[in-house]
SEFI-706627 format. One record per atom (N, C-alpha, C, O): x negated, y, z. Coordinates in steps of 0.2 Angstrom, whole numbers, plus 5000, padded with zeros to 4 digits. Atoms other than C-alpha are relative to their C-alpha. Example, Ala and Ser with C-alpha at 12.3 -4.5 7.8 and 13.67 -1.06 7.14 Angstrom:
# SEFI-706627
499649945000
493849785039
499650065000
499150055003
500449944999
493249955036
500450055003
500150115004
END
This chain:
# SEFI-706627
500350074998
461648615385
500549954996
501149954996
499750035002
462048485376
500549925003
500349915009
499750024995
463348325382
499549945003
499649915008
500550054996
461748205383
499650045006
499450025011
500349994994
460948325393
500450015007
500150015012
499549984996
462348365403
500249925004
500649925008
500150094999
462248155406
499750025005
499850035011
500850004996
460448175411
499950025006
499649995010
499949974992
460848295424
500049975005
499649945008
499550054998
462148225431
499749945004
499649935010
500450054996
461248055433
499550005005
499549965010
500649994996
459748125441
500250025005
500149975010
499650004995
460748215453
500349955004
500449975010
499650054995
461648055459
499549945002
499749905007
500650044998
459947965459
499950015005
500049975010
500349964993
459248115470
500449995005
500049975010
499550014994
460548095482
500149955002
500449955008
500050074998
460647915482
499449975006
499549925010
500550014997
458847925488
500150035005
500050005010
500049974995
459048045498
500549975008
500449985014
499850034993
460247955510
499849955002
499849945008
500350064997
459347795510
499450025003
499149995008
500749994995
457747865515
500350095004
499850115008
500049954996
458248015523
499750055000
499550075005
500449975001
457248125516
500050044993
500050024987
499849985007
457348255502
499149994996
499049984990
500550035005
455448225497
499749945000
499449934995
499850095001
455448045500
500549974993
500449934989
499550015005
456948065487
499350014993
499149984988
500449955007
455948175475
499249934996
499049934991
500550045002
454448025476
500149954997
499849934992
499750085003
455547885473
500250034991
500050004986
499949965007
456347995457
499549984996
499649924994
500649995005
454648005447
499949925000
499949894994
499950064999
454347815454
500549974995
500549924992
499350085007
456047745443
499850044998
499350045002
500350005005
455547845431
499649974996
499749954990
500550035002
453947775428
500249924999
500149894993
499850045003
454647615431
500649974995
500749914993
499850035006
455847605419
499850024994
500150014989
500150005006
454847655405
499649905000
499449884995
500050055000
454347475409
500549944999
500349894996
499850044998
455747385415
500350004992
500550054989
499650055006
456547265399
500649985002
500949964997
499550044999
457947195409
500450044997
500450104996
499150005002
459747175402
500450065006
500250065012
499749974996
460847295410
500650014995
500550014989
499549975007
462747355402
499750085000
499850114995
500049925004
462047545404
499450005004
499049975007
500749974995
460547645409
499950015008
499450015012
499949974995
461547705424
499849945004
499549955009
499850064996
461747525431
498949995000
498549995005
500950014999
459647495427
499950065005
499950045011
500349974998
459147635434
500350015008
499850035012
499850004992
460247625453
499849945000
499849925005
500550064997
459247455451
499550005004
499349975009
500850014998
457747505453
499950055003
499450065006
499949954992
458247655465
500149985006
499950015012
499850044995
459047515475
499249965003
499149945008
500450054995
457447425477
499350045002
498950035006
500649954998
456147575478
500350015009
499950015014
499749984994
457347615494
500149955003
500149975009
500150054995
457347435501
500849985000
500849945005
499450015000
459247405498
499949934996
499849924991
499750075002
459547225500
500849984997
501350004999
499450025003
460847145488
500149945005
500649915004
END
């Protein structure tokens, strides 16, 4: 495997688990997953990394007020 996919993992992992404590739910998690996926093949905004984009839009599928 290589060190991007070895990234890839990794980040999904900390997605899935991110999701999973805010909704409480490991397929609640798995919903939301596919969900940021989808949308960030739209989302455009600025971010410094993918990681910081993508806990955005895990933060708002899960309801986490900034």
């Amino acid at each position: 495997m290589s060190e991007q996919e070895n990234h890839d993992v990794a980040l999904h992992a900390q997605l899935r688990l991110f999701c999973r404590l805010m909704l409480g739910s490991a397929d609640a998690a798995d919903c939301v997953i596919r969900q940021i996926h989808r949308r960030a093949l739209d989302d455009h905004d600025e971010h410094p990394s993918e990681r910081a984009r993508l806990f955005r839009i895990a933060a708002d599928l899960c309801g986490v007020r900034r």
